[in-house]
C-alpha positions in Angstrom: 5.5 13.2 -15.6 5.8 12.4 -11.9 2.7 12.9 -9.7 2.8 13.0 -5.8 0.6 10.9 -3.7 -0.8 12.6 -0.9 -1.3 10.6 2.6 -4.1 11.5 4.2 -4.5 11.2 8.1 -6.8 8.4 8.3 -4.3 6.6 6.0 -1.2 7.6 8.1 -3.4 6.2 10.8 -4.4 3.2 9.7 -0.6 2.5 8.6 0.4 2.8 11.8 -2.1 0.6 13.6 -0.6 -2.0 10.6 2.9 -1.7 11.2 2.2 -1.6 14.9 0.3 -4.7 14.7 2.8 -6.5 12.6 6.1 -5.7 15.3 3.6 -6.8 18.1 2.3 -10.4 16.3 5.7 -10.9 13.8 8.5 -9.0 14.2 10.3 -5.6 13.8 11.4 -7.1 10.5 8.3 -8.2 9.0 6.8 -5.0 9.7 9.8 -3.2 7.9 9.9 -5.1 5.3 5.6 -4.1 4.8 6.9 -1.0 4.9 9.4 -1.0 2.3 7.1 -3.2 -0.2 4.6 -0.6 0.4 7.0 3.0 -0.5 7.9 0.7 -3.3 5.3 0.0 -5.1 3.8 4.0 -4.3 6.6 5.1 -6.4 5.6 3.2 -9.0 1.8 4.9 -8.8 3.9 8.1 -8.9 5.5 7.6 -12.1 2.9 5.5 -13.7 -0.7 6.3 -12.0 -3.0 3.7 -14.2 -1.4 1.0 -12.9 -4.0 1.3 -10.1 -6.7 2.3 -11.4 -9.5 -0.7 -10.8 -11.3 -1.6 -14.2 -14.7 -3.5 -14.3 -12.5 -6.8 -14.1 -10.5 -6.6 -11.4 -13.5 -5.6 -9.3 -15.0 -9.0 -10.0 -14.8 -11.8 -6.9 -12.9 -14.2 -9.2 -10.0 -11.9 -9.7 -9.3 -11.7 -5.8 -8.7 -15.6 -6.1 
């Protein structure tokens, strides 16, 4: 089953202030290249949703190390 994800406007947003930030302080390319990265691994969470979903152990500080 394939789900859709949904954008919502503060997400659209806050993309935009990211990708706008990124062609102002790196480069057309770099922000691009964010952008592609990002649909990329979304389609992935459409086809196979668990693969983000946080568990007790990722929430813990050593496993943003």
């Amino acid at each position: 089953m394939v789900y859709e994800i949904v954008w919502s406007d503060v997400i659209k947003r806050n993309l935009r202030q990211i990708l706008n930030y990124l062609r102002d302080n790196a480069s057309e390319k770099t922000a691009q290249k964010y952008l592609a990265d990002l649909e990329e691994r979304v389609s992935v969470l459409t086809k196979y949703p668990e693969s983000g979903m946080l568990t007790e152990k990722s929430l813990r500080p050593e496993s943003f190390i």
